[in-house]
N, C-alpha and C positions, 0 to 999 in steps of 0.2 A: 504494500500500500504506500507506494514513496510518491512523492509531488514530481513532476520533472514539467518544464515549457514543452510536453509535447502536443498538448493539443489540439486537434483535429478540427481546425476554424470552419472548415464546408460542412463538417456535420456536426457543429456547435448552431451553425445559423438557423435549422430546422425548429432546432428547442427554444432559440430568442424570440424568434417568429411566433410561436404555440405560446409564449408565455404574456407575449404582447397583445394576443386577440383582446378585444373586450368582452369582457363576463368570464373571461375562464381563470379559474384559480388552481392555487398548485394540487390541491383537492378532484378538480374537474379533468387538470392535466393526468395526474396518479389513475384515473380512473378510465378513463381513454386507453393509456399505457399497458392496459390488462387485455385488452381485446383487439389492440395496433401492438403493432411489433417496436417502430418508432414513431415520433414524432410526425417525419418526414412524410410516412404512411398516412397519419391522420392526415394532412396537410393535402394529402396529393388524390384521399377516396371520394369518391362522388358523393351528391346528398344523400340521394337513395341507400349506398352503402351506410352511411354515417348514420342514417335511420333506421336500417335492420342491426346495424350494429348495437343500438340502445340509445343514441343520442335523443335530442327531445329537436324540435322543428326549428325551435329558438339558435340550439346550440349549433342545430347541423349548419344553419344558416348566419352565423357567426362567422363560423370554421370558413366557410368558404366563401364570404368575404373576405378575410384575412387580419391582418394589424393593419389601423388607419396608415396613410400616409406619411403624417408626422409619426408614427412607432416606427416605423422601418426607418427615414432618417436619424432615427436614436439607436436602431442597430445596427446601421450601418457605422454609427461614429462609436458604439460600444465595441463593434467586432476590430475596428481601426486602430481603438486604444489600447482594447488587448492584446494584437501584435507584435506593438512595441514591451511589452513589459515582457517578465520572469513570472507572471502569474499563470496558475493550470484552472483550469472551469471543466468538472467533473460531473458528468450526468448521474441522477441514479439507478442507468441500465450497467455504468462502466462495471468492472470488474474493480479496479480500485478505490471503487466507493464503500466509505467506511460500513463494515457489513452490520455493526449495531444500531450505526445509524438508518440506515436503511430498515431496519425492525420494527422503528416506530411507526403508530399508524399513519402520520403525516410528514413524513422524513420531506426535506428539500429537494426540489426537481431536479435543481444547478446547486452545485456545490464551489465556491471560489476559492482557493487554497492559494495564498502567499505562504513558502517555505516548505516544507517534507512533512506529512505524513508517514511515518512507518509503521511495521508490522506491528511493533511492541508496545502501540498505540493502542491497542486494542483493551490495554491493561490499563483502563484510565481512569480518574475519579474527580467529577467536579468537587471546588471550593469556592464557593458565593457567601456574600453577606452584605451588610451595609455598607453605602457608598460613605456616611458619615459616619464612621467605625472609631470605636475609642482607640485611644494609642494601645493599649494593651491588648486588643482586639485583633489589633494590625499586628504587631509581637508575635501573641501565637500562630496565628494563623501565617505567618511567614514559618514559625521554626514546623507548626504540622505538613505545612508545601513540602519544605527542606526535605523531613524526613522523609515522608510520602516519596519523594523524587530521590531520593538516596536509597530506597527497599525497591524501587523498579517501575513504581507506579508514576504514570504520565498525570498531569496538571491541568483540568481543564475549568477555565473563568471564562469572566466577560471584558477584561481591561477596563475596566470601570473604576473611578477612583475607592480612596479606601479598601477592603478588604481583598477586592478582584485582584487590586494591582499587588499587595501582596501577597497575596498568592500564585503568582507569577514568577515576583522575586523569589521566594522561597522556595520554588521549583528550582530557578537557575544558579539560586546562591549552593543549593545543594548536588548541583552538577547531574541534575536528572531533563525530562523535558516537559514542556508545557507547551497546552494548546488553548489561544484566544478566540472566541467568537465575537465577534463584530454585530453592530444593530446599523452599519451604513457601510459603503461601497467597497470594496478591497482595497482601491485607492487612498480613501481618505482614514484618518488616525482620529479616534474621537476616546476621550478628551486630547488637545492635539499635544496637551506637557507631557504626556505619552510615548512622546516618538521615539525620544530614546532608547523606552521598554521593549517596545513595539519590535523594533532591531533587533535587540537583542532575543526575543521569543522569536524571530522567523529565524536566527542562526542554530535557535539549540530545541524547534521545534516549529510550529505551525500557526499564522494566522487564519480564519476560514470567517465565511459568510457568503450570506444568501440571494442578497439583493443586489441588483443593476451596480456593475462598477459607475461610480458616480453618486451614489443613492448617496443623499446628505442623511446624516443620524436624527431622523425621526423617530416622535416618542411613540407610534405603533410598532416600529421596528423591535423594538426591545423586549416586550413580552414573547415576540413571536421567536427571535431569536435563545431565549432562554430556553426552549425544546432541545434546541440543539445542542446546546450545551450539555444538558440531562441526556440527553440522545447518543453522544460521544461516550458515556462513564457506566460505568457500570454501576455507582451511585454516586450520590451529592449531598458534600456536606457544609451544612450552613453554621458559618461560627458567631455571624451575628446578624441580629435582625429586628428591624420595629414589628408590632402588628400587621401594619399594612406594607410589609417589604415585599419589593420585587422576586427577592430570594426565597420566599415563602410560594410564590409562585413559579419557581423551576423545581421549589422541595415537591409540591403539587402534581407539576408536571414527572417529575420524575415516578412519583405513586404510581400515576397513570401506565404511566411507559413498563412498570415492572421491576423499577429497580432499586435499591435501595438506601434509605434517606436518613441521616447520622445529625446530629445536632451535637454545640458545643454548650452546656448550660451558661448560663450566663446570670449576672445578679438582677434578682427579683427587683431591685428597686431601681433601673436601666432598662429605659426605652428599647436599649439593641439587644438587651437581654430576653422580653417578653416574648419573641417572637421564634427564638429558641426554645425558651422552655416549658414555651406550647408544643414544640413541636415533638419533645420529649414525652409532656401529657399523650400526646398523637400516638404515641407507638417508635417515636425516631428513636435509633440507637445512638446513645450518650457517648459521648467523646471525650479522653481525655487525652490520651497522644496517638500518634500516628498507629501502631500498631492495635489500634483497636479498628481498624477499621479494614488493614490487612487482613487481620484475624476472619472476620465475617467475610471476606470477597475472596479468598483464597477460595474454600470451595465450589467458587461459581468461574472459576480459571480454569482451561482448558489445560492439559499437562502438562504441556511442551512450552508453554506460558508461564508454567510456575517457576520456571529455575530460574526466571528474571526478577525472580522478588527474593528477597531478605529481609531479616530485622533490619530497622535504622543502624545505621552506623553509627550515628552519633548518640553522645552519652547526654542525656539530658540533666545529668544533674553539674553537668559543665566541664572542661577541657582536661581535669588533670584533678590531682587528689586537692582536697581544702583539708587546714588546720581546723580546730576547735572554733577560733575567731572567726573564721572564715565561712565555716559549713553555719556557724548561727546567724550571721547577716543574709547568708546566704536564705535561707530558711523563710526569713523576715519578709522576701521580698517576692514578689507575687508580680504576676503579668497586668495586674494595676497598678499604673504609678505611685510610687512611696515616698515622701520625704524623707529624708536622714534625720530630720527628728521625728516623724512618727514611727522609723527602726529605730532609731535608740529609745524610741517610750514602749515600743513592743518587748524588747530585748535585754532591756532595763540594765543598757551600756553608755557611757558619756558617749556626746554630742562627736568627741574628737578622736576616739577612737573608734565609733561607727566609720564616720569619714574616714579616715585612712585604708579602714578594711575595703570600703567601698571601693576606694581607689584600685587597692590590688584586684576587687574580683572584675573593675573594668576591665584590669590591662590584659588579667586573664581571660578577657571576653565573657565570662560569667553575670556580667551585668550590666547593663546601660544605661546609660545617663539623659532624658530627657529634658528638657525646658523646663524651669523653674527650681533648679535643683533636685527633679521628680528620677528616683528609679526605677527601674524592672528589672526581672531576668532575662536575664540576656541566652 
């Protein structure tokens, strides 16, 4: 399943053509495709066929009128742009169209792929959450990416700010791969302080989306594309969320799809909390690091799939052994930010020897330092 610029522009034009008609949707196209071989076929059958075939008098007579005028000038300057680039547009007759995606009941007709797909893609697991995500929210969910992406398991977001984008990073900080799905065109980078991430996930993974190169990030785009995300993983796990999150609706769609939905709990008295540990009341499996979620999916991995996974590599309780002083600050501090005096009133240590310790478990990487003098684990 690897991306390559090979595709097949004369029998790309068929599916631009079918998807441009007016009144047909990727629904009405999918359903055509069961009784047409291709596109092209539907394209090229007389009414009469289009009539026995099942069409209704409306549709047959759509079909052959065609896409207005003005739609063909917009494939003609789509098919133009995509020549020039390194991107692949993937039907879902190809052979290398992702084969889970294809499972769902409404998989994508066109699939747009900036960067490689590969086989071991197959092993993959969304991580969604709030675009306005606490710092400690963004923390974890970067070092559960890491491990995730260090045991073999691919990364799949939305590059949305807050949680999306670290769970991206912490895919590539742990030298594993990740895949973004886009709510507008292959072209464009939305939010665009993104691009630099953006880069870096087509180098050590995949960007994808569904809509017209060009499609500006409109806000129906984004519900519809969260399928896909859910559609790519074999589950999805939401580490934070309000009630009314977008995230709560790819957990949803994931139900639907078959697969299954993991939550991080979150605190009761936090907005991006609630919408978590409803989804825990729900039935979702509880999160606390990475290998709980290995644990549940290994059994639903094909054999030959599993020797690509391992425990995390990495030692969560931090880089290297800690002293007594050490392991108690350590202890102290939590993936919500702390003051150094509210660890020295937990720990019931002076002000100036927290801080020192502090210091070493930075240099050790064992802890970070946010705005306002606030830590975390690092």
């Amino acid at each position: 399943m690897q991306s390559a610029n090979a595709t097949n522009w004369s029998l790309l034009e068929p599916w631009l053509r079918l998807r441009a008609i007016n009144g047909l949707g990727d629904a009405t196209i999918l359903s055509l495709l069961q009784v047409f071989p291709t596109p092209e076929v539907v394209l090229k059958a007389g009414f009469d066929e289009l009539i026995e075939r099942g069409c209704s008098r409306r549709l047959a007579d759509a079909i052959k009128k065609g896409p207005s005028k003005s739609a063909c000038r917009l494939i003609d300057t789509e098919l133009s742009e995509l020549r020039k680039t390194l991107y692949t547009v993937w039907t879902v007759l190809d052979p290398s169209y992702p084969a889970r995606l294809r499972m769902i009941p409404d998989p994508p007709p066109l699939l747009y792929v900036s960067g490689a797909l590969l086989e071991e893609d197959a092993v993959a697991v969304a991580v969604v959450g709030a675009r306005r995500a606490t710092a400690g929210g963004c923390l974890f969910t970067e070092e559960l990416a890491r491990d995730l992406a260090a045991a073999g398991v691919s990364v799949v977001s939305g590059l949305a700010r807050g949680i999306d984008a670290a769970a991206h990073r912490g895919a590539l900080s742990g030298g594993g791969r990740t895949i973004a799905v886009l709510g507008c065109g292959i072209d464009r980078t939305y939010p665009s302080e993104h691009a630099r991430l953006r880069c870096q996930i087509e180098e050590q993974g995949a960007v994808v989306t569904e809509v017209p190169i060009g499609t500006a990030p409109e806000p129906h785009n984004f519900p519809r594309r969260n399928r896909i995300i859910s559609g790519l993983s074999l589950g999805v796990v939401v580490t934070e969320a309000a009630l009314d999150s977008g995230s709560l609706i790819t957990a949803q769609l994931a139900c639907e799809q078959g697969r299954e939905v993991f939550a991080v709990p979150g605190s009761i008295k936090a907005d991006t909390g609630r919408g978590t540990n409803a989804l825990i009341k729900q039935g979702a499996a509880l999160v606390e690091c990475a290998d709980d979620v290995v644990r549940v999916l290994t059994p639903q991995i094909d054999k030959p799939m599993r020797k690509n996974l391992q425990r995390s590599r990495f030692d969560p309780a931090g880089h290297g052994p800690l002293d007594g002083q050490e392991r108690l600050v350590y202890e102290a501090l939590s993936h919500e930010p702390r003051t150094v005096d509210e660890v020295a009133e937990l720990i019931h240590e002076p002000v100036a020897i927290v801080t020192a310790t502090l210091l070493s478990l930075e240099l050790n990487r064992q802890a970070r330092q946010l705005g306002g003098q606030r830590f975390v684990r690092a």
